[in-house]
C-alpha positions, -999 to 999 in steps of 0.1 A, spaced: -271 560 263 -301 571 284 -302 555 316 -339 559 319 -345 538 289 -327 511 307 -337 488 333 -318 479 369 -309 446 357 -299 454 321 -279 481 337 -264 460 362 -258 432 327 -240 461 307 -217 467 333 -204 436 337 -188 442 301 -173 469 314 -154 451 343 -141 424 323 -132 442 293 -105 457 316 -90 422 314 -97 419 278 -78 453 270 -49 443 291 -48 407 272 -45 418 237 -22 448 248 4 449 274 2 410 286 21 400 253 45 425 260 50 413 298 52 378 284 80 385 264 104 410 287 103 379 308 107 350 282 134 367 253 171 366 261 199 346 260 201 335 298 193 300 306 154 295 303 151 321 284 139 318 244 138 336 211 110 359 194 96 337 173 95 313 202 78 334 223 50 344 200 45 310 192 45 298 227 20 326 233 -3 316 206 -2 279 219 -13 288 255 -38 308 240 -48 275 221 -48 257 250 -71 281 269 -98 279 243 -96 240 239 -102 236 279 -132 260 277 -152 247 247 -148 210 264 -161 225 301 -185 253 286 -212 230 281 -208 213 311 -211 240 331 -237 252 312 -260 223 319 -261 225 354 -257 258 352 -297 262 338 -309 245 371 -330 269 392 -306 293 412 -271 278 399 -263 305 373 -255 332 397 -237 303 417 -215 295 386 -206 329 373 -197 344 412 -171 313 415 -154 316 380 -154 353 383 -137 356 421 -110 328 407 -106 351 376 -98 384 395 -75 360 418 -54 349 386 -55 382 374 -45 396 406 -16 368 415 -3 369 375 15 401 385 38 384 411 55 360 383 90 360 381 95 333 351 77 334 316 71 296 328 52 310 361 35 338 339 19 318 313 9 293 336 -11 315 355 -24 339 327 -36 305 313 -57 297 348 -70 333 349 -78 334 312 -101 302 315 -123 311 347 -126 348 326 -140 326 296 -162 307 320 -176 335 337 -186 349 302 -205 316 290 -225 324 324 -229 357 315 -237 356 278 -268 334 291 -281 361 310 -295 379 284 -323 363 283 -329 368 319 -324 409 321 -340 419 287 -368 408 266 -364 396 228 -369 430 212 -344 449 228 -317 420 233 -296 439 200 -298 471 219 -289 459 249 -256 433 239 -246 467 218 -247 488 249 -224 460 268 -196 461 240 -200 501 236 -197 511 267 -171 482 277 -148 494 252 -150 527 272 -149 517 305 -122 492 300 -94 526 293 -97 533 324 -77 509 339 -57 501 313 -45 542 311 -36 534 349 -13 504 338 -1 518 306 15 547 331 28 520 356 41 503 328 58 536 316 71 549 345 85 512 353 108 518 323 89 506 300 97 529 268 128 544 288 150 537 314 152 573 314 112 575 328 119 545 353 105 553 391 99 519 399 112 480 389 95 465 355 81 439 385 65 466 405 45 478 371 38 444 366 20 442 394 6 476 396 -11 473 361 -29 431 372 -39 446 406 -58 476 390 -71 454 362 -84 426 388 -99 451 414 -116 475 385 -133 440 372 -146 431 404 -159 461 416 -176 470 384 -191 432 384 -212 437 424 -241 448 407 -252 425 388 -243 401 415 -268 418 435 -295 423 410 -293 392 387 -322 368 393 -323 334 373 -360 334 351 -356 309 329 -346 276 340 -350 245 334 -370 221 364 -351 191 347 -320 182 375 -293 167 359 -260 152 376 -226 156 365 -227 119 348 -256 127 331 -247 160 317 -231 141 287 -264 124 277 -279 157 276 -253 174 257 -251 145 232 -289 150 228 -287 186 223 -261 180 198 -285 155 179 -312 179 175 -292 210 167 -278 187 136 -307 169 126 -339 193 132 -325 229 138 -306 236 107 -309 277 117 -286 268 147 -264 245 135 -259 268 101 -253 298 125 -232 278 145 -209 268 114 -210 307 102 -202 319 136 -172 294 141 -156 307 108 -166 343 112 -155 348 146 -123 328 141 -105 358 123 -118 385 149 -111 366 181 -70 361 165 -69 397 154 -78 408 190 -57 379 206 -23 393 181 -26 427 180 4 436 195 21 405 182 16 419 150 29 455 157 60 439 174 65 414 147 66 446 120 91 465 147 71 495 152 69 514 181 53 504 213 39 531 225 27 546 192 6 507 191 -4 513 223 -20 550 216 -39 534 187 -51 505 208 -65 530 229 -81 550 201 -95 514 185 -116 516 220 -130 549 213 -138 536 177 -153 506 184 -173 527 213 -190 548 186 -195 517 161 -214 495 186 -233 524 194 -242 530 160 -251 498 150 -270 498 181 -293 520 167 -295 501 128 -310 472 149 -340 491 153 -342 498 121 -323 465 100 -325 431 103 -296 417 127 -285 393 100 -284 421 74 -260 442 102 -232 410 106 -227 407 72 -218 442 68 -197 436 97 -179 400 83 -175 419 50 -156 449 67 -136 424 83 -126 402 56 -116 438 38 -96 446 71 -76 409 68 -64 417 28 -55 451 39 -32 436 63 -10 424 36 3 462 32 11 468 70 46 483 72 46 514 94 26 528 124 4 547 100 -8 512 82 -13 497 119 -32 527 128 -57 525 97 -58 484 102 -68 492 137 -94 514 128 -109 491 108 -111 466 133 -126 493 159 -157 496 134 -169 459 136 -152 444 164 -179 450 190 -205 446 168 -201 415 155 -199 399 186 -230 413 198 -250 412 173 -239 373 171 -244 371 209 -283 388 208 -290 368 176 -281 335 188 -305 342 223 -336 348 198 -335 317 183 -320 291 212 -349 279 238 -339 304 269 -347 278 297 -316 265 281 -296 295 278 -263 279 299 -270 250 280 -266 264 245 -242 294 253 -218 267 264 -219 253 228 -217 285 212 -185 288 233 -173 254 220 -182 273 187 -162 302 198 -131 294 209 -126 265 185 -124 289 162 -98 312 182 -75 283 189 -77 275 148 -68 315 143 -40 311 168 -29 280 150 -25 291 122 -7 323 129 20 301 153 26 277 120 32 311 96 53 323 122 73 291 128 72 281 94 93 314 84 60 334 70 54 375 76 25 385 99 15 402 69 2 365 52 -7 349 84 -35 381 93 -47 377 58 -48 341 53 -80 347 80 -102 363 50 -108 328 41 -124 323 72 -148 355 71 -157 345 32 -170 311 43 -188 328 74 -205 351 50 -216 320 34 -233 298 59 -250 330 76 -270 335 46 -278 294 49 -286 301 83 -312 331 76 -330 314 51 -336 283 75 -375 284 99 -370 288 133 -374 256 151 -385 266 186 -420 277 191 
């Protein structure tokens, strides 16, 4: 990426992936794991493996539910001259807090609880941030730029996690043998480095943000649900090219948000080695690195909507592959897989939605593409917590997603045959 090419505040925009993908990396890797040293065992309080992957993938429900209903809101009054940088500074010092404090739980009860409160202010801060797009780049380059943010997250988010990966290591993790330290102490170690990495990374585009669109109309807290109500009206009856995008999006992005949310579930479900998980986890970053990167240069070249089907038909080849996972080697070449699309789909859905939303009502709308979002997530995590409790293989329930990817594939082609309502 040439810096030159890029401006201060798209800069200072891209980085911000880079902070909070730290938290996103520890999420779908070594936070499972935490979770379930501290919940499976026969003491008293303590529950079984199937319990605790379910339990996880309910929390992770229950995150997503609270965020779609408060996304919008906050999107609303967000759009008001000034607020957005008001908004996404709050959620994201109450992130890094969570983050920060989740390491000092001695109970899976304590754990989950807070993971739950840090995960939501993370989401929060990202409805905020995915708004910003329009405010640091200009419609042309807005591919380029959501590619760069994925890209070079995916990067920048190893080097955090490397440092908890050794805590957790040298904590005992693989080996009592390697233990310098308690498992608490590594717990602790591997939050605090994720929490302060995600701040420090975020002070730039603290500083450099300024708010350009807006919208002048002021709207109180009881009236935020007439506006939503008649944003919802018009997306359904006069924007079919949202609301088919919308529909696509929630069904496409369902299977990649679950794969990302169970990746080590799956692993550990299968039995295979932790650490060799981990090591492809890591090289899944580098992947996805070069594949955002490369589909950062198609979009100057392809249509964006040509480039996420490509990307929802890798996927749904990814989901029926899963139904062969048995060793390392099969998680390794699943992983892989994944690493190809998984940063571009989501920001070539992320650019693609801020060309054809109004941007003085960026907050507004990225709040219902989050409803979008992570109703889809808590469907994914569903339905991997009933195939688990129901007696199912991981193997079904990862697969059983390509249903979700077909019928994205579907409605995005509705969606790109629909005018552009906004002028």
């Amino acid at each position: 990426m040439a810096r030159s090419k890029l401006t201060k505040a798209e800069m200072s925009w891209i980085l911000y992936d880079v902070g909070n993908s730290a938290f996103t990396m520890l999420a779908c890797s070594l936070i499972p794991i935490w979770f379930k040293d501290l919940a499976i065992g026969t003491a008293p309080g303590q529950i079984t493996g199937d319990q605790a992957t379910a339990y996880y993938s309910i929390a992770i429900s229950l995150v997503t539910v609270i965020v779609a209903i408060l996304g919008p809101i906050i999107g609303v009054l967000a759009d008001h001259k000034g607020r957005k940088k008001i908004f996404f500074t709050t959620a994201v010092a109450l992130g890094v807090i969570g983050c920060i404090l989740n390491g000092f739980a001695t109970s899976w009860v304590a754990f989950i609880v807070i993971y739950v409160l840090a995960r939501i202010f993370y989401q929060m801060s990202l409805v905020i941030y995915d708004s910003m797009l329009n405010d640091v780049t200009t419609e042309e380059r807005m591919d380029e730029v959501s590619s760069y943010g994925y890209a070079w997250g995916y990067i920048g988010s190893c080097i955090p996690f490397i440092v908890a990966m050794v805590a957790y290591i040298l904590s005992g993790g693989l080996s009592e043998d390697l233990m310098w330290f308690s498992p608490a102490v590594g717990r602790i170690i591997g939050y605090a480095v994720t929490g302060l990495w995600w701040f420090a990374v975020t002070v730039p585009l603290l500083k450099n943000y300024e708010q350009i669109n807006y919208t002048d109309t002021k709207h109180a807290v009881a009236q935020v649900f007439s506006k939503l109500g008649g944003t919802f009206k018009k997306i359904a009856t006069q924007d079919k090219k949202v609301l088919f995008f919308l529909i696509a999006f929630f069904l496409y992005i369902d299977g990649v948000g679950t794969i990302i949310d169970n990746c080590i579930n799956i692993g550990t479900d299968l039995g295979l080695p932790t650490v060799g998980q981990v090591v492809f986890l890591l090289a899944t970053q580098v992947v996805a690195f070069g594949g955002s990167l490369v589909f950062a240069r198609l979009s100057k070249k392809f249509d964006t909507v040509t480039l996420i089907l490509i990307c929802i038909v890798g996927y749904f080849c990814v989901c029926l592959y899963a139904l062969t996972l048995h060793t390392l080697l099969d998680f390794g070449i699943l992983a892989f897989g994944v690493g190809c699309f998984q940063g571009s789909i989501q920001s070539l859905s992320r650019s693609y939605f801020s060309k054809i939303i109004p941007a003085e009502n960026s907050g507004e709308y990225f709040g219902i593409y989050d409803i979008f979002s992570k109703g889809a997530s808590f469907l994914g995590s569903a339905v991997i917590a009933w195939v688990k409790l129901a007696g199912g293989t991981i193997n079904i329930a990862v697969a059983s997603l390509a249903v979700f990817f077909a019928l994205g594939f579907v409605f995005l082609r509705m969606a790109d045959k629909q005018p552009l309502a906004r002028s």
